[in-house]
VEXDO-506900 format. One line per 4 residues: number of its first residue (from 1); their letters; for each residue x, y, z of C-alpha. Coordinates in steps of 0.02 Angstrom, whole numbers, m for minus. Layout:
residues N
NUM = A = X,Y,Z; ... $
END
This chain:
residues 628
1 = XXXX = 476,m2502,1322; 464,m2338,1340; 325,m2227,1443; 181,m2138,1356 $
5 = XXXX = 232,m1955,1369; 134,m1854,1496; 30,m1761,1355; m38,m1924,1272 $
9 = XXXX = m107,m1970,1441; m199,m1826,1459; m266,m1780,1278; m436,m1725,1282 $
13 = XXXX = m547,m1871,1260; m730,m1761,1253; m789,m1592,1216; m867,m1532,1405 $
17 = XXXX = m895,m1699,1502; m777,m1641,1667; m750,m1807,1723; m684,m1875,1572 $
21 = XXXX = m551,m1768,1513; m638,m1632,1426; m563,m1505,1314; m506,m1349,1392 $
25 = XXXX = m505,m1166,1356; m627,m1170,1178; m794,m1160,1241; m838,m1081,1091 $
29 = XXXX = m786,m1235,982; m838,m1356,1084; m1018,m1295,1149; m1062,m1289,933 $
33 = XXXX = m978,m1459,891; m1100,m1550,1041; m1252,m1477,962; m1212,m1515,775 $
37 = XXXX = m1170,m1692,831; m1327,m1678,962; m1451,m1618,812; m1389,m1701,663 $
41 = XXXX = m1332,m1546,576; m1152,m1609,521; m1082,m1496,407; m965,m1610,260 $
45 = XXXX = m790,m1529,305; m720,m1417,447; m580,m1321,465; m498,m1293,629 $
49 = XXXX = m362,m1152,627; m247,m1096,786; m77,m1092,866; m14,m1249,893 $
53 = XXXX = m59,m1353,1054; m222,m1278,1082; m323,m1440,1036; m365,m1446,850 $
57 = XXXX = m307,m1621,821; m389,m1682,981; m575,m1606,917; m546,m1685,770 $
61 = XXXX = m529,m1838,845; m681,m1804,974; m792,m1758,842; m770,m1936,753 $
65 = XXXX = m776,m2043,903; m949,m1919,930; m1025,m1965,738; m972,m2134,750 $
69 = XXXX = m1022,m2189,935; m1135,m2339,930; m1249,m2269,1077; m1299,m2127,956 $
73 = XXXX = m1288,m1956,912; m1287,m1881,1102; m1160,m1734,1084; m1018,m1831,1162 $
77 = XXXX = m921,m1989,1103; m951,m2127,1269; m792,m2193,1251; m846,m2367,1309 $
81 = XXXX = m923,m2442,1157; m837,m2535,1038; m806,m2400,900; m747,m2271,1039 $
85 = XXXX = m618,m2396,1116; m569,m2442,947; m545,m2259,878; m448,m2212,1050 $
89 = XXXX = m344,m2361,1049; m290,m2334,852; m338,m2508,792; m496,m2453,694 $
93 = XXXX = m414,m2366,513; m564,m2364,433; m685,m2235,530; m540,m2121,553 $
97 = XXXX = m415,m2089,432; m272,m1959,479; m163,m1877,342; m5,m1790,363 $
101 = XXXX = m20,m1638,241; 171,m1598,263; 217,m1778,171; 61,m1800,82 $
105 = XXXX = 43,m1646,m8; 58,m1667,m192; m83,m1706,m326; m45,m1891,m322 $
109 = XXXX = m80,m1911,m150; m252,m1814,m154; m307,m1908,m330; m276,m2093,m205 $
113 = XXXX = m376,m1986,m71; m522,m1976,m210; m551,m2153,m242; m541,m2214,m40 $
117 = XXXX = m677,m2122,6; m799,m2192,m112; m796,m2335,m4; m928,m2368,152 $
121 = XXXX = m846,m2364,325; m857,m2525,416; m752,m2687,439; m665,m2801,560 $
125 = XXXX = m860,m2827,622; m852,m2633,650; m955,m2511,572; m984,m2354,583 $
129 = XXXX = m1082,m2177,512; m950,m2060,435; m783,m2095,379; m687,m1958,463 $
133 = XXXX = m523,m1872,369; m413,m1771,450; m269,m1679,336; m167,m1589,481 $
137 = XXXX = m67,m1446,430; m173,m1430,283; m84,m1266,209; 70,m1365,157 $
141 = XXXX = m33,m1451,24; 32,m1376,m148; m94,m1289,m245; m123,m1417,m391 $
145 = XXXX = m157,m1527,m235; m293,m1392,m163; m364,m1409,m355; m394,m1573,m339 $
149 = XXXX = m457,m1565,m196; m601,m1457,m219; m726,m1549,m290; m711,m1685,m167 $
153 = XXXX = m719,m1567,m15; m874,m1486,m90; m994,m1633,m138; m892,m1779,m69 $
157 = XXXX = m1010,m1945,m26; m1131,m1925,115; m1030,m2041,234; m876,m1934,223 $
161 = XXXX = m828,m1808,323; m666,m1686,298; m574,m1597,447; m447,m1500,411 $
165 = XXXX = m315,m1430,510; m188,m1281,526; m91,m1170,598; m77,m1039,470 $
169 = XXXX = m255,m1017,387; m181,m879,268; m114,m1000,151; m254,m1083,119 $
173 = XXXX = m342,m1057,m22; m496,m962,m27; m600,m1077,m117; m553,m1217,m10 $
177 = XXXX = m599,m1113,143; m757,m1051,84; m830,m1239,68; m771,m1267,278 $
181 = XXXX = m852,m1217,434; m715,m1127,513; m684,m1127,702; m547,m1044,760 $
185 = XXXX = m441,m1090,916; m387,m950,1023; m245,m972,1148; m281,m1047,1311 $
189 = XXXX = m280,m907,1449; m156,m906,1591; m298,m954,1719; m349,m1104,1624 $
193 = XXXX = m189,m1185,1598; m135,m1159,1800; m280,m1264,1848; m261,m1364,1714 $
197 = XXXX = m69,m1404,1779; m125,m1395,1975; m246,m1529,1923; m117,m1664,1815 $
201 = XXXX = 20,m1635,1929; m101,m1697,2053; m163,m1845,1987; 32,m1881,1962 $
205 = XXXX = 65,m1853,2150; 153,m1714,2145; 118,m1549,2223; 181,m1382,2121 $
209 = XXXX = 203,m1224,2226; 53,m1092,2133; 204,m984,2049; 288,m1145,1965 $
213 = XXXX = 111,m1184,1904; 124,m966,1847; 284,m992,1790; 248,m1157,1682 $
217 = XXXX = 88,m1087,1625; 160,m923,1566; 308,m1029,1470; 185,m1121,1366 $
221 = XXXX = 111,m951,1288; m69,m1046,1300; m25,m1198,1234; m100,m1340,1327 $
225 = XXXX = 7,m1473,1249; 170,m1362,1284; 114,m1341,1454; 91,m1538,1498 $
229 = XXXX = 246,m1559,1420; 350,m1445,1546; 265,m1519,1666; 351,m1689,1612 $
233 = XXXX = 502,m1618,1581; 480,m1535,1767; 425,m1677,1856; 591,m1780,1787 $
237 = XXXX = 702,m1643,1822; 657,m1637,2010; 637,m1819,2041; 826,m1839,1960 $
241 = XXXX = 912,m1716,2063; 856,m1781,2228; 877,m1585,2300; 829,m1559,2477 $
245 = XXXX = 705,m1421,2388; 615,m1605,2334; 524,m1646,2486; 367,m1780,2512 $
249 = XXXX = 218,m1685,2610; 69,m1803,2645; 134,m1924,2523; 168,m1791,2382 $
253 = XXXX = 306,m1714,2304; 346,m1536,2338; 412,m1441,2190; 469,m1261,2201 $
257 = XXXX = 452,m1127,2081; 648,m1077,2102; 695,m1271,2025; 553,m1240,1901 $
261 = XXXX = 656,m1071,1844; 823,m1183,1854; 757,m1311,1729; 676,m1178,1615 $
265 = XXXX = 847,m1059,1615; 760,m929,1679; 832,m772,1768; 773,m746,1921 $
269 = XXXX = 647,m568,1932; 778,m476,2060; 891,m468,1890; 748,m438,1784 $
273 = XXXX = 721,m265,1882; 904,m248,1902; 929,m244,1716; 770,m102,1714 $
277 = XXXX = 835,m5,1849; 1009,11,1791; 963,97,1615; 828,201,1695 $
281 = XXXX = 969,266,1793; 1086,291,1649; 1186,156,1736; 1276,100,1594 $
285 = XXXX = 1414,m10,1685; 1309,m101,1805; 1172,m144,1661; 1350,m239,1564 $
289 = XXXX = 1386,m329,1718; 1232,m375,1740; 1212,m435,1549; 1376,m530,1573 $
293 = XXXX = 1339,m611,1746; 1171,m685,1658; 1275,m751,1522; 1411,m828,1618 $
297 = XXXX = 1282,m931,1728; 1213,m1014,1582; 1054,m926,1560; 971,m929,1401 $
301 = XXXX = 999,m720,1337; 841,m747,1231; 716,m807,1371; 793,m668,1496 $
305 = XXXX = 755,m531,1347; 570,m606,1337; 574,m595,1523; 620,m393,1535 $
309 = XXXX = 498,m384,1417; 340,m446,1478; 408,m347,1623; 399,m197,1538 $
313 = XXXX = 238,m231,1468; 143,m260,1634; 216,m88,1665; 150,m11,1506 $
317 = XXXX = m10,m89,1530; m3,m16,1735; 57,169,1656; m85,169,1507 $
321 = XXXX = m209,100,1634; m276,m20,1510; m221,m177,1631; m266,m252,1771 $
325 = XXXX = m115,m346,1860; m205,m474,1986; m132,m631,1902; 53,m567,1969 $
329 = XXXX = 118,m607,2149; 119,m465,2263; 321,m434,2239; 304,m433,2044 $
333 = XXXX = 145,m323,2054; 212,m208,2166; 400,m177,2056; 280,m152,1896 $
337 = XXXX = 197,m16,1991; 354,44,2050; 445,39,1881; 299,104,1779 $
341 = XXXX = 294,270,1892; 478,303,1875; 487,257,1703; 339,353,1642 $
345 = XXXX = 242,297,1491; 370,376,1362; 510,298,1440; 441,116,1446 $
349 = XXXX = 381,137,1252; 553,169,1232; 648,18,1306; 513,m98,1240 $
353 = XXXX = 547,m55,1061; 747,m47,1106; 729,m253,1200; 600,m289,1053 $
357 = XXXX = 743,m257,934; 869,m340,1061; 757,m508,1028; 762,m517,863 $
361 = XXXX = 928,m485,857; 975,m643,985; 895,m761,852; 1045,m757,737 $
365 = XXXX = 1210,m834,775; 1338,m729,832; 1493,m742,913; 1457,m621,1008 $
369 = XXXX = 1283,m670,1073; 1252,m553,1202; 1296,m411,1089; 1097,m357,1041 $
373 = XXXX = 1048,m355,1226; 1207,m249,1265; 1168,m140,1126; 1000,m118,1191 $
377 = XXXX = 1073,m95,1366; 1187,48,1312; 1069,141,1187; 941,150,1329 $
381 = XXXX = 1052,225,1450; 1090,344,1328; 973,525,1342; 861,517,1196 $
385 = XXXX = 891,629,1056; 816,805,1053; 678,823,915; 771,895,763 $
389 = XXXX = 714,1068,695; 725,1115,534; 871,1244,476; 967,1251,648 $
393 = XXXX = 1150,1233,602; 1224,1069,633; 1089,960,649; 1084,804,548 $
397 = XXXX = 930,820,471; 823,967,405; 645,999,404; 578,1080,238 $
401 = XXXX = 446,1173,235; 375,1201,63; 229,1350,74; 61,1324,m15 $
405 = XXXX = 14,1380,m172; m97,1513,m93; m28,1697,m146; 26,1777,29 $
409 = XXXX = 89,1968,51; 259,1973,60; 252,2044,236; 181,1858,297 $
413 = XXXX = 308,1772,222; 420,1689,356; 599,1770,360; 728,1625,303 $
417 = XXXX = 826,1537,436; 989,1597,456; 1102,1439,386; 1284,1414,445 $
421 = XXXX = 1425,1451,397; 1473,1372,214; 1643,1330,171; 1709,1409,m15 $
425 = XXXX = 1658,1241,m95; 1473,1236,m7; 1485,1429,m64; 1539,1393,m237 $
429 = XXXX = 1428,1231,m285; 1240,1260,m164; 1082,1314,m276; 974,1396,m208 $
433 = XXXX = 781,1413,m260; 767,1548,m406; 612,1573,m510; 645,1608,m681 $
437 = XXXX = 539,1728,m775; 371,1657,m867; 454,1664,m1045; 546,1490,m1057 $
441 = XXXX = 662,1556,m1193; 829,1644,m1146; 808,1815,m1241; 927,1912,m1303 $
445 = XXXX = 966,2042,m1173; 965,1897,m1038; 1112,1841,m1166; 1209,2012,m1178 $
449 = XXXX = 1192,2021,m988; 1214,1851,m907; 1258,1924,m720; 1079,2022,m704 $
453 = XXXX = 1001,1920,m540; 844,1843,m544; 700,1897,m424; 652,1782,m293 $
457 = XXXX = 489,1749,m239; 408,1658,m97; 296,1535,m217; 320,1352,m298 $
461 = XXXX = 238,1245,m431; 59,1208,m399; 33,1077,m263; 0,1065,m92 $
465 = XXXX = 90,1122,67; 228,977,94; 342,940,228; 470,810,221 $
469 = XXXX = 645,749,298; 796,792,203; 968,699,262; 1127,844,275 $
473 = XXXX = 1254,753,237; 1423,860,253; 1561,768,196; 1755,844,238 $
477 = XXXX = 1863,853,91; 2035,927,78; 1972,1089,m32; 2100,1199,m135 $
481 = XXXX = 2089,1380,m122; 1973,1425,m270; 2026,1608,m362; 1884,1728,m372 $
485 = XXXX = 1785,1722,m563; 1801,1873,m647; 1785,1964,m809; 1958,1961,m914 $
489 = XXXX = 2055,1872,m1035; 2158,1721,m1031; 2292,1611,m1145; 2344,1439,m1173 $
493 = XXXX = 2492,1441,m1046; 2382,1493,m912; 2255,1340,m985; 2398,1211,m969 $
497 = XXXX = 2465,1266,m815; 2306,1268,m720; 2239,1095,m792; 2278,1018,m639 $
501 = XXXX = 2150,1127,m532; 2016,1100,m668; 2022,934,m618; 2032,959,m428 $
505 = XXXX = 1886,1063,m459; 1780,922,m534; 1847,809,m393; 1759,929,m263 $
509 = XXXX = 1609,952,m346; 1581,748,m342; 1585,720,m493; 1722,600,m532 $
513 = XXXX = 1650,510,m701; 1675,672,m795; 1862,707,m698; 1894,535,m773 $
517 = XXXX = 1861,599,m954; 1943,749,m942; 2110,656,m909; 2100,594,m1076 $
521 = XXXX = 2108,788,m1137; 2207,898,m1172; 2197,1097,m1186; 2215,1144,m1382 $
525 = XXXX = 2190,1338,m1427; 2105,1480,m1340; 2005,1576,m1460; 1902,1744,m1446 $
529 = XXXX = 1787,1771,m1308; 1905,1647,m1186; 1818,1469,m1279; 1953,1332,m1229 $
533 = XXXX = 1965,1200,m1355; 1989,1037,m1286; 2064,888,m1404; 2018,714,m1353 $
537 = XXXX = 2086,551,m1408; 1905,456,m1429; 1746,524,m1519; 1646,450,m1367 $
541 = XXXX = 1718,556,m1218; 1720,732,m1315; 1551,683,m1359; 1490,655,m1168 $
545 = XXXX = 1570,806,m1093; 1482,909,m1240; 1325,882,m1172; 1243,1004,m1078 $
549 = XXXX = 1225,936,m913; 1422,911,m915; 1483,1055,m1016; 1381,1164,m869 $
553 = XXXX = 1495,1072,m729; 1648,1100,m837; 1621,1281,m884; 1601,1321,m708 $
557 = XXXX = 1751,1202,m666; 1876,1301,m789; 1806,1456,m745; 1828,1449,m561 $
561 = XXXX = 2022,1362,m609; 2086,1495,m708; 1991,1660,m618; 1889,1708,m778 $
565 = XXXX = 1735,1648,m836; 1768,1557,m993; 1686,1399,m1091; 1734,1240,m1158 $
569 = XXXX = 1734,1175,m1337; 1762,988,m1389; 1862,909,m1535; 1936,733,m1575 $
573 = XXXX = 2100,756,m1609; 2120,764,m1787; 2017,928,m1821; 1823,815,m1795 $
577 = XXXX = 1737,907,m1668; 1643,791,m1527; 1474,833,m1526; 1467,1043,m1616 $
581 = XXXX = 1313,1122,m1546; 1280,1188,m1708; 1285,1000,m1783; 1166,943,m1645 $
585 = XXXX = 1047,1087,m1663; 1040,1008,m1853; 1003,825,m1819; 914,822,m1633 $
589 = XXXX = 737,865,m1727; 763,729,m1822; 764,615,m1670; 577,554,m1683 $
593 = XXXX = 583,566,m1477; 667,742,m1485; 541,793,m1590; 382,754,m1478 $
597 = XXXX = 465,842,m1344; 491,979,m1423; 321,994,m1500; 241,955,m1319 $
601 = XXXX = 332,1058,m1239; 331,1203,m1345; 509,1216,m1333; 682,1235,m1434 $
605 = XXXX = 869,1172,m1430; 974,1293,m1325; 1114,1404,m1441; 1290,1393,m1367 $
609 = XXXX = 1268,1576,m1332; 1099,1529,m1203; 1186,1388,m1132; 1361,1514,m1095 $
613 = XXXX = 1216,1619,m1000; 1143,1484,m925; 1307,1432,m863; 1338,1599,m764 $
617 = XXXX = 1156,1587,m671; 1155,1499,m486; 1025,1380,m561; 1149,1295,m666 $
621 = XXXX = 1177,1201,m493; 1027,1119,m533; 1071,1044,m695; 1237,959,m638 $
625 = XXXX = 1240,774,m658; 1377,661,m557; 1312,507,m676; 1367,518,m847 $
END
C-alpha cells in the first residue's frame, strides 16, 4: 500500500488554531472566514482565487467542517466530533460535495447539480447545517454551463452553500463573480514557508541546514503545497543515496543545502556570478564555456537562467535602492552588492531583459537547447549600440523631424543635414519634398515649360509637430550606367535597340510587375514630339501600363534609356489602342465613383499634355507604384 504523500499529512486542518495545523500565510482570509462562521453571517457562495498551492481547496474544506461542526458555530471546525472526523476522513458525501470543474463542465452536469441540492443534508445518522459545494477550477466551466448556473448560485436553498475555486479569476464570468464574496490568495512569502519547512522536516526527524530550507522555499515560488512536496522529494533523495553528507545528529538527519541543489539541478551561485562576470567583462569565450560546462553536467539550462536572473534582480533592486536584501546569506548579499556597483543600473536593465528573452526562448524544443542562453551570453558581451541620430550617413535608421505648422522666418529654419553620397540610381529615382503651387490645376505655361523648378518651403499640411522612425534600407544592385536626359529627337532604331535598358531601368527602380508587362511589347512607330508607340498582344496589359501611376514610371524609364525625354503611347496590336487618354477622359465621369470624386474634390482628369509635365517634375517620384 502505498504512503500518504507528505502534503496530505500536513494539509491545513483549521484557519488559526497553531496547534492543529492551521493555515499559513492568508491571514487576511482566514481572520474573515472565523468571524462569518463565529457570527452567523455566511454569505451563500464564495469564491477563492490564487496561484495554485496556496490553500484554496484546504479553506474550502475548513470552512465546511466549521458550518457543519456539531459543537457549534465557534469560528473553527473541532475536528473531534463526529461530522469533523467524518468530513476529514472522506466517508461523509453528503455535507461536502467536491466537483471537478475541468470534467464536469458542461450544461448537463450543472442542470444534475440543480436538482441535488434541493435535498436536506444529513444521513448515515449524520446530519448536518449546510451542504457545502466546492467546483475547483471553476473557470473551465463552459459558458452555457456558467448560464445555468446563475440562478442557483444567486438564490440557491438556505442549506446550500457554493465555494468556488480558481486559479485564473479572469475567465470567469462577471455575473457569476458579482453574486461571490471574493477572497483572494496571495503567495506565501519566503519567511513563512522556511518555518513552515524547518517545522515538518522536524516533526519527520530530519534536520535541514537554514539555506536548503532558503533554497526549497525559494523553489516553490510561495506555494505551500509545492514546498512540502520538495521536501518529500528531498527527504527520499537523501535517505536513498546513503552520502556521507547524510549524517544522524542527536537522532536526526542532517541534510545539506549542496544535496538539496543536486536533487533540484541547480547550479551552484559561484557559476551564477561567473556567468555575470564574464559578460560584464565582454568575456565572450569564458561566458560559452561556462554555458557549455552547465550543460554537460546535466543541469537544467532553464532553472540556471531563472537563477542569473533572480540574481540580477536582487542587484537591480540593491542599484534602484528599492530592496532590502536581509533574507540572502552573507556571500550572496555581498556578490549582489558587488555586481550591482560594477554593473550599474543601466547595465543590469540590460542583461535582465537579454536572460528574460533567453527564458522564454529555453521553453521550446530545440536541438540546440542552449542556443537562447548563448545568444543572450554573446549579445551582452557585445557594447551596446550608440543612440541613432537622424540624417548621419550610414546609420540604419533615420529620425524625421517634421516642423509644426507654425509660420517661422526663414532665417530659423534649421539648415538640412548634409545626406551621403547617392549612387546614379538613388540620384535618378529619390523625391524629395516639393510644394506645389495653391492652384491644383497644371496651367498652361507650367505645360509649355515643364523644367521651371518649384519653390521649396520649410512648411507641411496642417498637423502637429511629428517625429517618427523611418527604416533606410539600401539595397546593392548591379546598376547600368544611365545616359544623361536631354532635349532632342529620337527614331525607332534607337527605340529597338535600347529596349533592353528600358527594361533594366524598370528592374532598378523595383518595379518588376510592370518590367513583366513590358516584355509582352513591342516598340511600333515614333511619332512627332518623340511619343513611342508601344503594340501589345493583350487589351489587359496596354491597358495597365496606360495608367498614370505606370505610364509616369515608364516615361521616366524610356526617357532615361534612350537620353531624351520622350513618352509612351499604348495600342493592342491590331490598330485598338489600350486605354487612349482621350477615350478615358470621355467615360471616367461616367463612373458614378469617379464622379463624386471629382465633384468633392473640385478636381478634373489630367490631359496627356499635364501628365507629359507632370512626368518631368521630381514629384512624379511620388506617384510611382511597384503594385500594379
Amino acid at each position: 500500500m502505498a504512503a500518504t504523500a507528505l502534503y496530505n499529512r500536513w494539509r491545513s486542518r483549521t484557519f488559526a488554531n497553531p496547534d492543529d495545523l492551521p493555515l499559513i500565510g492568508q491571514d487576511h482570509v482566514t481572520r474573515t472566514l472565523r468571524n462569518a462562521v463565529s457570527s452567523g453571517h455566511i454569505s451563500h457562495a464564495y469564491l477563492f482565487c490564487g496561484p495554485r498551492g496556496t490553500g484554496k481547496t484546504s479553506a474550502a474544506r475548513i470552512l465546511a467542517r466549521a458550518v457543519n461542526c456539531k459543537r457549534g458555530l465557534q469560528g473553527e471546525p473541532c475536528n473531534e466530533c463526529e461530522n469533523c472526523q467524518a468530513l476529514l476522513t472522506g466517508r461523509q458525501m453528503d455535507l461536502l460535495i467536491e466537483i471537478d470543474g475541468a470534467s464536469n463542465r458542461g450544461v448537463d452536469d450543472v442542470r444534475a447539480l440543480r436538482e441535488r441540492i434541493m435535498q436536506r443534508p444529513g444521513g448515515a445518522d449524520l446530519t448536518g447545517r449546510f451542504k457545502v459545494y466546492i467546483i475547483d477550477e471553476v473557470h473551465m466551466l463552459t459558458t452555457e454551463a456558467f448560464n445555468a448556473l446563475l440562478k442557483s448560485l444567486e438564490e440557491p436553498p438556505p442549506h446550500v452553500i457554493f465555494i468556488l475555486a480558481t486559479t485564473d479569476p479572469q475567465k470567469v464570468p462577471a455575473t457569476v463573480a458579482s453574486r461571490c464574496q471574493r477572497f483572494d490568495f496571495k503567495p506565501i512569502p519566503l519567511e513563512t514557508l522556511a518555518r513552515h519547512l524547518a517545522h515538518v522536516s522536524a516533526s519527520e526527524g530530519v534536520e535541514i541546514e537554514p539555506a536548503g530550507l532558503e533554497l526549497l522555499a525559494r523553489t516553490a515560488a510561495g506555494g505551500a503545497r509545492d514546498a512540502v512536496s520538495l521536501l518529500d522529494q528531498a527527504l527520499a533523495y537523501t535517505g536513498a543515496t546513503g552520502e556521507r553528507a547524510v549524517t544522524r545528529v542527536d537522532g536526526k538527519f542532517v541534510v545539506t543545502a549542496q544535496q538539496l541543489q543536486a536533487m533540484l539541478g541547480l547550479t551552484d551561485f559561484e557559476a551564477v556570478c561567473g556567468l555575470v562576470d564574464a559578460v560584464d567583462r565582454r568575456d565572450i569565450a569564458g561566458g560559452l564555456r561556462l554555458v557549455h560546462e552547465v550543460a554537460s553536467k546535466g543541469a537544467d539550462l532553464r532553472q540556471f537562467t531563472r537563477q542569473v536572473l533572480e540574481f540580477l534582480r536582487s542587484a537591480l533592486l540593491h542599484a534602484g535602492n528599492a530592496g532590502d536584501l536581509a533574507n540572502l546569506d552573507d556571500e550572496t548579499r555581498e556578490g549582489v552588492q558587488m555586481r550591482a556597483q560594477r554593473l550599474g543600473l543601466h547595465g543590469t536593465v540590460r542583461l535582465i531583459k537579454l536572460f528574460t528573452q533567453a527564458e522564454h526562448g529555453l521553453k521550446s524544443p530545440s536541438a540546440q537547447p542552449q542556443l537562447p542562453l548563448e545568444l543572450a551570453v554573446v549579445e551582452g558581451c557585445l557594447e551596446p549600440a550608440p543612440a541613432v541620430k537622424g540624417g548621419e550617413a550610414g546609420e540604419t535608421t533615420a529620425a524625421l523631424r517634421l516642423p509644426a505648422i507654425s509660420a517661422q522666418p526663414a532665417a530659423m529654419r534649421p539648415e538640412p543635414v548634409a545626406a551621403a553620397p547617392q549612387t546614379a540610381l538613388e540620384a535618378a529615382t529619390s523625391a524629395d519634398q516639393w510644394s506645389l503651387p495653391a492652384e491644383a490645376n497644371v496651367s498652361p505655361e507650367l505645360e509649355a515649360a515643364p523644367d521651371v523648378p518649384l519653390e521649396r518651403t520649410g512648411t507641411w499640411p496642417a498637423s502637429a509637430a511629428i517625429e517618427r522612425q523611418v527604416p533606410v534600407v539600401r539595397e546593392t544592385l548591379t546598376e547600368t550606367p544611365l545616359t544623361p536626359v536631354v532635349e532632342g529627337e529620337t527614331d525607332l532604331a534607337r527605340v529597338k535597340g535600347r529596349w533592353p535598358e528600358v527594361l533594366e531601368a524598370l528592374r532598378q527602380m523595383r518595379n518588376k510587375p510592370l518590367e513583366a508587362l513590358l516584355r509582352d511589347a513591342e516598340p511600333l512607330s515614333v511619332e512627332s514630339g518623340n511619343v513611342v508607340v508601344l503594340a501589345f498582344k493583350f487589351p489587359f496589359h496596354a491597358s495597365k501600363v496606360q495608367e498614370p501611376a505606370n505610364v509616369v514610371s515608364v516615361n521616366r524609364a524610356i526617357s532615361r534609356a534612350l537620353g531624351v525625354r520622350a513618352t509612351v503611347r499604348c495600342e493592342v496590336a491590331g490598330g485598338a489602342s489600350g486605354r487612349p487618354e482621350r477615350q478615358r477622359a470621355q467615360t471616367a465621369p461616367d463612373d458614378p465613383v469617379v464622379s463624386k470624386a471629382l465633384r468633392v474634390l473640385n478636381a478634373r482628369l489630367m490631359t496627356p499634355a499635364e501628365l507629359a509635365a507632370l512626368e518631368a517634375l521630381p514629384i512624379a517620384a511620388e506617384f510611382e507604384s511597384t503594385d500594379l
